[in-house]
N, C-alpha and C positions, 0 to 999 in steps of 0.2 A: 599181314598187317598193312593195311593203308597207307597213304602217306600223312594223312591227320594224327598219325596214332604217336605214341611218345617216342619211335624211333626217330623224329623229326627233332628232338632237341639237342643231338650232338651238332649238328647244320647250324643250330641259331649259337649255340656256345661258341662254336670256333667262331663263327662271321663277327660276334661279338667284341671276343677275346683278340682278333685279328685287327681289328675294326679300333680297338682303343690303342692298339699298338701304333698304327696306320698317323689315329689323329697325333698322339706322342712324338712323331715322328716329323708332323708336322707344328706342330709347336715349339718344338727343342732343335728345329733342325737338324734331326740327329737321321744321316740316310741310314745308318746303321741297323735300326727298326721297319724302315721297308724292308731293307735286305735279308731282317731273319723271315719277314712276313712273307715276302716273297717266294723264298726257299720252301717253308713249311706247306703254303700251298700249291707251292710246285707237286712237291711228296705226295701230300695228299691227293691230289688230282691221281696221279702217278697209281697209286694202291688203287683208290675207287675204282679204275678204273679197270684195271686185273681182277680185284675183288668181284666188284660187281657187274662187269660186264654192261653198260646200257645197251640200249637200243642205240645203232646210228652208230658202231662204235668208233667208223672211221673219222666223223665230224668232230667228234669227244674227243681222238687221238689228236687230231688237228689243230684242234682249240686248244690244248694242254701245251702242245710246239711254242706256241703265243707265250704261255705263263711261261716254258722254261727261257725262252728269249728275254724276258722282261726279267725273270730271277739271276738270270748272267750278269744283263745290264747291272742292276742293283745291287751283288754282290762286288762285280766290277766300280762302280764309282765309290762303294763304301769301303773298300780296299786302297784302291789307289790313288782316294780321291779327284779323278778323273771328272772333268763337266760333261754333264749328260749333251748339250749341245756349246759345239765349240763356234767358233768364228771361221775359223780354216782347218781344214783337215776333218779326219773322220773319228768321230765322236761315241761312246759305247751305244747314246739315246741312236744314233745314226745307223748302228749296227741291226739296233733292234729294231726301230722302223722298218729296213731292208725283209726284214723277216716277219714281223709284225701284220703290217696292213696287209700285204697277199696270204699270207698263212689264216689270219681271220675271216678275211672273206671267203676262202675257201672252207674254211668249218662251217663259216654260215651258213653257205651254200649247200653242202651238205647236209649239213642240220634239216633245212628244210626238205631238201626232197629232190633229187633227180630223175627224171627220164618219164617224166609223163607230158603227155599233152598237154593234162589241165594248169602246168605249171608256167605253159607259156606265157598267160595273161598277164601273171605274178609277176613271172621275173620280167616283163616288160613295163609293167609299171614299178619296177624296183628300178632298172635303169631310167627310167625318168625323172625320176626321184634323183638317183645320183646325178645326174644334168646339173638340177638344180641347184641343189644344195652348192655345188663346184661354180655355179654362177656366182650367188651370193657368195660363197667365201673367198671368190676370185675379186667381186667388187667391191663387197666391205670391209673385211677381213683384210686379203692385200694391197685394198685400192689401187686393181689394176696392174700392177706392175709387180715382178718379185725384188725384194728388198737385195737379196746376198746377190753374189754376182761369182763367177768365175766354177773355181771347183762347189762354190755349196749353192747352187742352182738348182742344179736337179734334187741334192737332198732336203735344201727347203720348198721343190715344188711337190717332193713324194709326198709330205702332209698333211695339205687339204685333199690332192687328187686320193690319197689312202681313206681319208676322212668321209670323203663323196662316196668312194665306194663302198667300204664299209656300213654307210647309213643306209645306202639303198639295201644291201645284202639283210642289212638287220632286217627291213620294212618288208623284204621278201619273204626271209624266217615268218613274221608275223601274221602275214596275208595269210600263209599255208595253214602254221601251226595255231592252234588255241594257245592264244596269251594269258591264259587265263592259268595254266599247270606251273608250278615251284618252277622248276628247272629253268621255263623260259622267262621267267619272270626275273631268276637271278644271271641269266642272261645278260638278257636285254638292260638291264640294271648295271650290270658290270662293263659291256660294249659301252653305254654311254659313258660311261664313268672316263674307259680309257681315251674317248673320242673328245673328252672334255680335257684331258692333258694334252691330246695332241693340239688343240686350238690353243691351251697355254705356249704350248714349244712354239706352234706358227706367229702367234698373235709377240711373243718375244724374239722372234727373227725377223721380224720384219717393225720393232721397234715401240709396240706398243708397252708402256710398262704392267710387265707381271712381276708378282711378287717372287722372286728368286728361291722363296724355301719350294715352293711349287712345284719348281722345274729340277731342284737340288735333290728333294728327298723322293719325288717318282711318287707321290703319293696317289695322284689318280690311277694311273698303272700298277701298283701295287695292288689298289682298291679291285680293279680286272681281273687280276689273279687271284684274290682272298676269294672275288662272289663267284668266281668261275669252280674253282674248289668248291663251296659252298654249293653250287647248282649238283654237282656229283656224290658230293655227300649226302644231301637230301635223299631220303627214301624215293621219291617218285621218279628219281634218274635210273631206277631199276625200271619201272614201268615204261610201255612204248607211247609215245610222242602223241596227244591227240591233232587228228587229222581235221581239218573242216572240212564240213561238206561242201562241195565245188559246184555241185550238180553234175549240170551241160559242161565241156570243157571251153574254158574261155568265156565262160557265159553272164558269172555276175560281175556286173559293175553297181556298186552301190552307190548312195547318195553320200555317204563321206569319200568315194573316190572321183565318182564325179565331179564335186568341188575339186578334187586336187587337181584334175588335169585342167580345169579351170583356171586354176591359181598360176599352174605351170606354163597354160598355155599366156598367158598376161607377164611371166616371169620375166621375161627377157627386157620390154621396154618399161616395165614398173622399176624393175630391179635398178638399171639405168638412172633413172630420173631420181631417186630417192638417193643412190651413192651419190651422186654429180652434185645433189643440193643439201643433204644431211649431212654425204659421209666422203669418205677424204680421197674418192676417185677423182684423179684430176688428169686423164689424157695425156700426150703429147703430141701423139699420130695417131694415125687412122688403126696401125695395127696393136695398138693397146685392147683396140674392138674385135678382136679378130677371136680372142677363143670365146669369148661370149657370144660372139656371133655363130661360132660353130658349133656350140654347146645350145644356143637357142631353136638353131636350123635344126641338129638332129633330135632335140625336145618335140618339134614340131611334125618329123618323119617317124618321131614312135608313139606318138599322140594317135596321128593318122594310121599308123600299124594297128594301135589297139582298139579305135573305134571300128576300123574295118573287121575285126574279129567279133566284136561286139553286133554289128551288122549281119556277120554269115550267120552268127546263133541266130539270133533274132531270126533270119530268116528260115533257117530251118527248124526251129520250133514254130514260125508261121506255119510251114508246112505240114508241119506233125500236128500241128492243128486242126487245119484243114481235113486232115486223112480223119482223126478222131470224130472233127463234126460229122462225115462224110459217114464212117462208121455207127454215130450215133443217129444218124439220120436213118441208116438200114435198120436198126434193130427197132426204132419207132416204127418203120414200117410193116417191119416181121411183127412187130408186137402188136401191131394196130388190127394188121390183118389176124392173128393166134386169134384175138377177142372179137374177132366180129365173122368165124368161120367154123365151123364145126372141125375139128381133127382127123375124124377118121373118114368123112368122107371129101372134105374138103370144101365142101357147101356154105353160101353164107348162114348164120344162125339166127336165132330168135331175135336178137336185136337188130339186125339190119333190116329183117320184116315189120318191127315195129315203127323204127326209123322212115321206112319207105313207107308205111300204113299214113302215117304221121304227115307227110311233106306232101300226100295225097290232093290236088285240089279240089273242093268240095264243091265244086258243080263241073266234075268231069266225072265220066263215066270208068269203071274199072270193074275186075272182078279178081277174086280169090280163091282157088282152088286148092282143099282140105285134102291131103291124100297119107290113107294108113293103109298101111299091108295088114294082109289076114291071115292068120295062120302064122306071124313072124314069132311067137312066142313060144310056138311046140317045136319048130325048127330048131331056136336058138338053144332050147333046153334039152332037145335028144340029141344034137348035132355038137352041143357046144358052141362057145363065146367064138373062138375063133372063126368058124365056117359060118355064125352069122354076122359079123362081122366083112366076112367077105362078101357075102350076099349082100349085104347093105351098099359096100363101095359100087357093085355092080349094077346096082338098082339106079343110085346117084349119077351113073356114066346116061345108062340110058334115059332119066330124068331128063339130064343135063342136056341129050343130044333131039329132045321131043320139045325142049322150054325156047319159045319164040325172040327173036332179040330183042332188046328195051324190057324182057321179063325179069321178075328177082325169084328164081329157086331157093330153096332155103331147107335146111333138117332141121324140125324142129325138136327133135330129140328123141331117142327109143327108134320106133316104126314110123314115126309121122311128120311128111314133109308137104310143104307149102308152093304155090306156083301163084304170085302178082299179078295179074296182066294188068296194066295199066291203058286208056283209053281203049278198051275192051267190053263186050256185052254180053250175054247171057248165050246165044249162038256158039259164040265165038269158045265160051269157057266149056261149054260142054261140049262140045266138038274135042277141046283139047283134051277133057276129061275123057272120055270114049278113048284118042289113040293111045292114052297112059294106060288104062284097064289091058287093054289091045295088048302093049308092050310089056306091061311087066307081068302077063301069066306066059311071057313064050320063057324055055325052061330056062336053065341056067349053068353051067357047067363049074363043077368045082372037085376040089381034091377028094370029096366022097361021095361022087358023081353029081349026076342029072339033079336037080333041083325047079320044081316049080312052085309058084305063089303066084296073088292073085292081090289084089287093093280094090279098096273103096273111096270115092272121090265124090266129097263134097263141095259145092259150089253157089256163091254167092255174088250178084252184080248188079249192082246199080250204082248212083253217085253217093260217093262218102256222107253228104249234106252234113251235119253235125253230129255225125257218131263218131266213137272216139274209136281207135285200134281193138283195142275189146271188145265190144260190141261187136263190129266185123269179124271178127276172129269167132265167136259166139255164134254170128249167123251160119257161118259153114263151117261148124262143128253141131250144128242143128243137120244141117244138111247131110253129112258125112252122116250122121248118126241114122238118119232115114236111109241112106244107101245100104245100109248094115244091116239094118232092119227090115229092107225089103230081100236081104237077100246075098248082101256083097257082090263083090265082083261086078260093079257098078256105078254109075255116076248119078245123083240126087243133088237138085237146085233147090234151094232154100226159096221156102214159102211163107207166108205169114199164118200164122194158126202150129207152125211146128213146135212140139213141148222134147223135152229131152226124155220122160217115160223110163227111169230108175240109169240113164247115161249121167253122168257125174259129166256137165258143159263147164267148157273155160270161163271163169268171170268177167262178168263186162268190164 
């Protein structure tokens, strides 16, 4: 069963049922209500995930770490009434952070996908992304400066830099995987949720007023754990993770990411100008600029990283381009030449003599030599297809080694092949007629001996003046047909007065 099918409705009850407990908890300020929420979807996560086993299951065990972190915390402050962020010392929200932001990022990380090349591009624009976001929550957010001081420094600086990273981590899950499948959907829905608590804890450590039940009752954290629960309980958390297709490795950069590293690359002195005059950055020294500035340089060196990748694809699918036109350019030639060559003896064919009839000029002189073998029909039929098939290729060699240069040889198909001579006379065409008779009765050697045959050659010359290709073709196959008729074994010039006398002639 799918994941559309009715097994999908225990996922929306609990997220439901969890979900009205969550808001109670934020209304009544009672944390006691995270804490059973917490719990339960700790559990559940817990079973799913034995039960069902996903895909990925080490990202799943990872991401569960997170919920049991969060359900300690929450049992922890609704027990000992404990403040989840204290002023001094170290705090349950403190403990869970510690464990929190690197254990998430490493599920997400997971989640998506290790150890391939094409993931390079991904996770370098998910670090860019994280830059970012760590600008703005450095300029807005803290204005510049961290509010606490002494021991809670570093624990108030872990929650934007956890926050930066974790957003990039998400955007890299998203690149890879289709956002479009439950699982990641209640994800990604749940990551933001808990990313939206953490900007409450930072945004109230450094003095901005948040409403206190917020940070009391862990409601957005809670929310993290219910939809994370909720992502493994859904049927489709049994199914494996859809992958997109990458192609080339490193290869797409789309037109919504191209804007981003636009935006990212503008980030650093927009970001500046709008805190300095909207928002409550206000300097002292020079090195108030100092992680914006290091965060903007290395925005700037993985900008430059990912365009250079983007460039070697580019160029080698130039490449691969090249080689295919180069490829399709041979087989236009092979094809060109298949269609304009007889197969078997390799000769040009009927259309290239038409062609060359055609481009003839009509007050130069030329002549056409009609040439059929005689006797090629008792051959081919007591011999077989195969041995006149040889005979043929061996005809076409010596054809080929008697045809003058600037001529066009040609098989016109069966026994009958053609000889052009262009800027040629009537002399000239029966001379060449004679050494063809000449040549093609000496014998012929083949695999069921000695073979002789003999042709008749008709011949036609004068200038084209306005006849078309058929007609010439017509005149010496007049001729050819007189050579036959006197006798074979012969050459005959076309005369005027010749009738064809029951020869079936080519059409004009």
């Amino acid at each position: 069963m799918t994941a559309t099918g009715p097994r999908r409705w225990p996922a929306w009850a609990f997220l439901v049922a969890g979900g009205a407990l969550v808001g109670t908890a934020a209304l009544l300020a009672a944390p006691v209500y995270t804490a059973v929420v917490a719990v339960v979807a700790f559990l559940v996560a817990v079973v799913m995930l034995v039960v069902r086993r996903p895909a990925r299951l080490a990202a799943w065990s990872t991401l569960t770490l997170t919920s049991a972190s969060i359900a300690v915390s929450r049992v922890w402050a609704a027990v000992a009434g404990r403040p989840v962020v204290a002023d001094r010392g170290l705090a349950t929200g403190d403990i869970r952070a510690i464990v929190l932001y690197p254990t998430l990022a490493v599920g997400l990380v997971l989640l998506g996908g290790t150890g391939k090349v094409a993931h390079l591009a991904d996770s370098l624009d998910a670090a860019v992304v994280t830059l970012g976001v760590f600008v703005l929550l450095w300029l807005f957010l803290l204005h510049g400066h961290m509010a606490p001081s002494g021991s809670r420094l570093v624990l108030a600086s872990l929650r934007p830099i956890g926050v930066a990273v974790v957003v990039g981590m998400l955007l890299r899950l998203l690149f890879m995987v289709g956002p479009r499948a439950p699982t990641i959907r209640f994800v990604t829905a749940g990551v933001t949720t808990a990313m939206l608590g953490a900007l409450a804890l930072v945004g109230h450590s450094v003095g901005y007023p948040v409403d206190g039940r917020v940070n009391g009752t862990g409601v957005f954290f809670t929310g993290y754990a219910l939809l994370l629960a909720t992502a493994l309980l859904h049927p489709s958390a049994g199914e494996p993770l859809p992958v997109r297709d990458r192609g080339a490795p490193s290869g797409r950069l789309s037109r919504g990411r191209a804007a981003m590293f636009v935006g990212l690359t503008l980030l650093g002195p927009l970001a500046w100008l709008l805190a300095a005059t909207i928002g409550r950055f206000n300097p002292g020294s020079p090195t108030d600029f100092g992680l914006v500035v290091l965060a903007g340089g290395l925005i700037s060196l993985l900008l430059l990283w990912r365009l250079s990748l983007v460039a070697r694809v580019a160029d080698r699918r130039a490449g691969q381009l090249g080689e295919a036109v180069g490829e399709l350019q041979v087989l236009q030639t092979e094809f060109a030449y298949r269609a304009a060559h007889d197969p078997l003896t390799g000769l040009a064919n009927r259309s290239v003599l038409d062609e060359r009839l055609s481009s003839l000029p009509h007050d130069r002189p030329y002549a056409l030599l009609l040439i059929d073998l005689d006797g090629f029909k008792e051959i081919n039929d007591s011999l077989g297809h195969p041995t006149g098939d040889e005979l043929l290729v061996a005809i076409g060699r010596r054809l080929t080694s008697l045809a003058p240069a600037g001529s066009t040889l040609v098989r016109l198909g069966g026994d009958e092949f053609a000889v052009l001579l262009p800027e040629a006379g009537q002399q000239e065409a029966m001379a060449l007629g004679s050494a063809v008779c000449e040549e093609l009765r000496l014998p012929y050697p083949s695999a069921v001996g000695s073979l002789t045959i003999s042709a008749s050659v008709g011949v036609t010359a004068r200038a084209r003046a306005a006849r078309g290709p058929g007609e010439v073709l017509r005149e010496a196959d007049l001729a050819l047909y007189a050579a036959k008729a006197a006798g074979k074994d012969r050459v005959a010039a076309y005369r005027t007065g010749l009738a064809p006398r029951g020869r079936r002639v080519r059409p004009a």
